[in-house]
N, C-alpha and C positions, 0 to 999 in steps of 0.2 A: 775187249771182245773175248769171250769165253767160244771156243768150240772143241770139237772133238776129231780123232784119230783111233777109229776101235783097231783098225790095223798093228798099232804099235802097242797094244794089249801084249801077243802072242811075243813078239820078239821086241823089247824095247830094248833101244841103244845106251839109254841110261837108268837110273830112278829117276830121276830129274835134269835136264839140260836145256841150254839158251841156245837160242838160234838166232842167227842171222836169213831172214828172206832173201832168196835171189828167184827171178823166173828168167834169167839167159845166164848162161854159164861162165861170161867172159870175165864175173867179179868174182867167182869163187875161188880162186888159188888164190887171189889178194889178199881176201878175208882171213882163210888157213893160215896165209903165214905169219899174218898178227896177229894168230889163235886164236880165233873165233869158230864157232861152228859152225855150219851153214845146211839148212834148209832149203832144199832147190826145189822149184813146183814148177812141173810140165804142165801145161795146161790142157797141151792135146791129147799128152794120154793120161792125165786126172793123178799124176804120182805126187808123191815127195821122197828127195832124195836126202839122205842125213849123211853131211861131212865132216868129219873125215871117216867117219864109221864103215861109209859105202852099205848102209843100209835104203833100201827101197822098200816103201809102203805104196798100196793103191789107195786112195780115196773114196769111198761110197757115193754115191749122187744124192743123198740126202746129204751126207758132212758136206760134199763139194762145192752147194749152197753159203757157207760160212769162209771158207777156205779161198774161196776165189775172192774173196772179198779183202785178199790180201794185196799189198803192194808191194812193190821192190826194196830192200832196204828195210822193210818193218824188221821187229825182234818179238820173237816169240817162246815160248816155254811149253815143253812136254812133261808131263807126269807120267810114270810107268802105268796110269790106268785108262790113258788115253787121252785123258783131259788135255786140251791146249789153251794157252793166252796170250793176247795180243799184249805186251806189254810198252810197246814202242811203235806210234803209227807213225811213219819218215815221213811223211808231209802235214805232220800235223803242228811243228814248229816248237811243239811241247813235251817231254815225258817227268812220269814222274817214279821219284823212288820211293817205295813203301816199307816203311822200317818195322811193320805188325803194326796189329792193333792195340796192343799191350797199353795204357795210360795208368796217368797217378792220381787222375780224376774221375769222377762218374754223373758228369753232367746230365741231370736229370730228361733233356732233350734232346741227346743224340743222339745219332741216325746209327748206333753200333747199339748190341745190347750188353747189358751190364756182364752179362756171362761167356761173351765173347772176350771182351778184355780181359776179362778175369783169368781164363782158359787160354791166348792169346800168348805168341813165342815172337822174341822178337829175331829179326831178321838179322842174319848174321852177316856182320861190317864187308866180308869176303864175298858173299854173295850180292851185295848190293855196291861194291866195287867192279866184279864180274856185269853186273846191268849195264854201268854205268860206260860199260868199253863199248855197248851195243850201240849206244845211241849216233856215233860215229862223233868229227871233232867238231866240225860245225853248227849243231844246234843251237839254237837261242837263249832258249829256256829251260829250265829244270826247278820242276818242284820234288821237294822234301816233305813227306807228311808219313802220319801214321793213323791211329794211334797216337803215339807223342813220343817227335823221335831223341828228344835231349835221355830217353832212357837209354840209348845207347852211351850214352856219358861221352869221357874219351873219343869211343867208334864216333858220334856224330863228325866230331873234330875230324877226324880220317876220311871218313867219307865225303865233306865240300871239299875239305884238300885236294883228295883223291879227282873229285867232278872240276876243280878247277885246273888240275893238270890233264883231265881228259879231256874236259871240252870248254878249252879257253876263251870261246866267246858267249860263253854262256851264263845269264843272269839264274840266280839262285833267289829261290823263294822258299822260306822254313817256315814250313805251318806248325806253332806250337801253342800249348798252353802258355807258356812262358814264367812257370814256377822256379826251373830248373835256375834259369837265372837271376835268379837273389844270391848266389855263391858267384860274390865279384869275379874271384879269377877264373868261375866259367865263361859268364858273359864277359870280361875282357878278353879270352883268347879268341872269342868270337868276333870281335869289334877288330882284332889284329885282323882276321882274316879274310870279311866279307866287306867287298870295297863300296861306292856308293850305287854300282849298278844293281847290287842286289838287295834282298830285303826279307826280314821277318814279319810276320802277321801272328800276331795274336790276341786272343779274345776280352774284349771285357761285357761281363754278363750283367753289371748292377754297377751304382756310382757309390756303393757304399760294402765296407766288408758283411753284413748278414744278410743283404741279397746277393753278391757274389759268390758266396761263401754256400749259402742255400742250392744256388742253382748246380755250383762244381760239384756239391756233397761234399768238400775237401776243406775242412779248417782251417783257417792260415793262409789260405789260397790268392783270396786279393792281396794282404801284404805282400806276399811275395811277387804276387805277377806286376803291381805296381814297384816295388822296388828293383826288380829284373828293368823294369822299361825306365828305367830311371839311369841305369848301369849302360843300358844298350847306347841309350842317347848320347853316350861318351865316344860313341864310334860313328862310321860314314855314311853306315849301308842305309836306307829307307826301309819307317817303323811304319807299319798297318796295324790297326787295329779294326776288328770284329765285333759285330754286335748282331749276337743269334736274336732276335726279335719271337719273344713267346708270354703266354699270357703270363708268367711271372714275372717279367721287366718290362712292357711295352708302356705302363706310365712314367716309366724310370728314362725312358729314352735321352729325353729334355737333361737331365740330370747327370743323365752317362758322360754327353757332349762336353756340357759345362768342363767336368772329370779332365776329360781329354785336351781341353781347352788349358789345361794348368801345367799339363807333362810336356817336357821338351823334344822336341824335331818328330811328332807326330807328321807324318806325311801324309797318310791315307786313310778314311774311314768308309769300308762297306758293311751294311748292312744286310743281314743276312736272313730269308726266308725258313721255314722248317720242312727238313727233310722225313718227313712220316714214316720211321720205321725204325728200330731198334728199343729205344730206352723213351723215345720219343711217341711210341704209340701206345708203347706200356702205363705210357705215363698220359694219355693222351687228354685225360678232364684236367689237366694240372698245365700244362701246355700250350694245348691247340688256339690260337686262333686263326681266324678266319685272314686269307692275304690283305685284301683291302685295309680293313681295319688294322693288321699289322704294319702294311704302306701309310698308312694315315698316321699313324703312332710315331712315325720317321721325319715328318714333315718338317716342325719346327727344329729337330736336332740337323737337318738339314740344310737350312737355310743358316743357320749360326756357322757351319762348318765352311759354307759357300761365301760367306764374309771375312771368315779367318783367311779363306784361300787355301783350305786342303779338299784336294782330291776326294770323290766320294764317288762311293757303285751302291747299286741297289741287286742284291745275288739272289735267283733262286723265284724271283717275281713273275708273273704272267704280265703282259699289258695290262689287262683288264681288269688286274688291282692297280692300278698307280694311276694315279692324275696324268695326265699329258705332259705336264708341265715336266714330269719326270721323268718322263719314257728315255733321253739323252743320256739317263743314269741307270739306266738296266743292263745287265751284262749276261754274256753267255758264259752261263757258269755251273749247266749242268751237264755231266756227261752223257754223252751223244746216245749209249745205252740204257739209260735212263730217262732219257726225254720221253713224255708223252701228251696227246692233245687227246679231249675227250669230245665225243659224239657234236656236241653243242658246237667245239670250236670250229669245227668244217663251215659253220657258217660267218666265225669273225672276220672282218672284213680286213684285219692286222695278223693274220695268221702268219702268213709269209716272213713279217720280220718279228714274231715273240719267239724268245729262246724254249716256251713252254713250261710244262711241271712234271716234278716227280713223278716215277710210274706208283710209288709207293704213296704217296700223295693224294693220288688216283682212285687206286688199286683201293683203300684204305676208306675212302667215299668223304675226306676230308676236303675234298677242292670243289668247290664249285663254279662251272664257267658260266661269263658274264661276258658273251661275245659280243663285240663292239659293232652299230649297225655301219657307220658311215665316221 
């Protein structure tokens, strides 16, 4: 959640700093003395208090709309130009760290544009160790993504360490391309350190290197992400793999599975909807199809995966592309500020339990809804 603070335009406490939420005072010396910052929000007289600075801001009644919308325990980030972000919502059982958007690839369909990556700093290992204190010890979950975070080389290495000694119950999820690990003694010190509760995901685009290869833009791409996952299987944690579903591999699907079907301790396969927006909309006659048909395209790679016995999700779907049969494999996998239903769906009769679509999806007039009568 993005909002804003014009108050701390005028006198900002830092250029940039993390906060810890509190709305009763009784946590805040706690916070302090494990060095953390803390953000105190009265409600009744609409402030924020900044600790240990002892700066006080009023909130506007337009921001106080966004503001209140906070909880206890969330973490949050101030920019010297007001901008605020939610970067940790405490009852949300999830956060995640974002190492930039910086990548090695320029997959013809994703939701970042080419000129973002390009322009794109990654995130300094110090700074994403400082997040990682926010989350507090007990969380669940933590995802790793970017961008692509093995650009950190080394730092990644730092950084699960880092998450494993801050929040010991907490499973690890590394969203990557998975190039990185074709250099065995990267992915072995990974395999040393991430146990079975956690797990990598990473994408395969095509069952063959020149549609692989095509969709990343990245030469050499499949070999390596196939012998990374080759290396990984040497170790505990649980391997996902990805398959963005678009009109350059959706006949490929059947073929992808087979692929996966050959590589060792595969545990998971989701398939993935497209997010209309970046590189993806740019590109959008080379790309787009329609969800249905991109659900349909899934069917038989589906049924072979449900025989082997791996796990499968369907990410990023509305009900009303997927068969019934498949709706137990839909998941909510878009963020909550991103979600939207359009005019039509007010009247599906499944509104209530679809995770929804893209705003950008939407926004972009690529979705069409097909609300279910009965």
């Amino acid at each position: 959640m993005t909002f804003y603070l014009s108050a701390y335009r005028s006198q900002p406490a830092a250029v940039y700093l993390l906060a810890r939420v509190r709305l009763a005072r009784k946590e805040i010396e706690s916070d302090l003395q494990i060095g953390l910052n803390v953000a105190y929000v009265e409600q009744e007289s609409q402030t924020v208090t900044l600790y240990p600075f002892e700066k006080r801001y009023s909130i506007s009644d337009a921001e106080w709309l966004r503001w209140k919308e906070l909880q206890d325990a969330d973490a949050i980030s101030f920019e010297n130009t007001g901008i605020c972000y939610r970067f940790y919502q405490a009852d949300a059982g999830d956060a995640a760290i974002v190492t930039g958007l910086a990548c090695n690839t320029n997959c013809v369909m994703c939701p970042v544009s080419e000129s973002s990556r390009r322009h794109a700093q990654l995130t300094p290992v110090d700074e994403l160790k400082m997040q990682l204190r926010y989350f507090g010890t007990d969380i669940p979950h933590i995802t790793i993504t970017g961008g692509e975070p093995t650009l950190l080389k080394q730092g990644l290495l730092e950084v699960v360490q880092y998450a494993k000694e801050q929040c010991p119950s907490a499973e690890i999820l590394i969203l990557t391309n998975g190039r990185t690990f074709s250099v065995a003694p990267y992915a072995q010190a990974f395999n040393r350190i991430l146990i079975a509760q956690d797990q990598i995901a990473i994408p395969i685009h095509g069952s063959n290197a020149e549609r692989h290869d095509a969709i990343t833009q990245a030469q050499g791409s499949f070999a390596q992400t196939i012998q990374g996952l080759r290396t990984l299987a040497q170790g505990t944690m649980r391997i996902e793999i990805r398959i963005v579903v678009s009109k350059l591999n959706y006949r490929d699907i059947s073929n992808i599975v087979e692929l996966l079907l050959t590589l060792p301790r595969i545990t998971v396969v989701n398939f993935i909807a497209l997010e209309m927006c970046g590189n993806a909309i740019k590109n959008r006659e080379q790309v787009w199809i329609d969800y249905p048909e991109a659900a349909a395209a899934c069917e038989a790679g589906i049924e072979k995966l449900v025989s082997a016995g791996i796990d499968i999700g369907l990410y990023n779907f509305p009900l009303c592309a997927v068969k019934h049969k498949y709706w137990t494999l839909c998941r909510d996998s878009i963020s909550d500020y991103k979600i939207r239903y359009t005019p039509a769906c007010e009247s599906c009769k499944v509104k209530s339990i679809c995770y929804g679509v893209f705003n950008s999806t939407i926004s972009t007039g690529c979705f069409v809804a097909r609300p279910i009568a009965e």
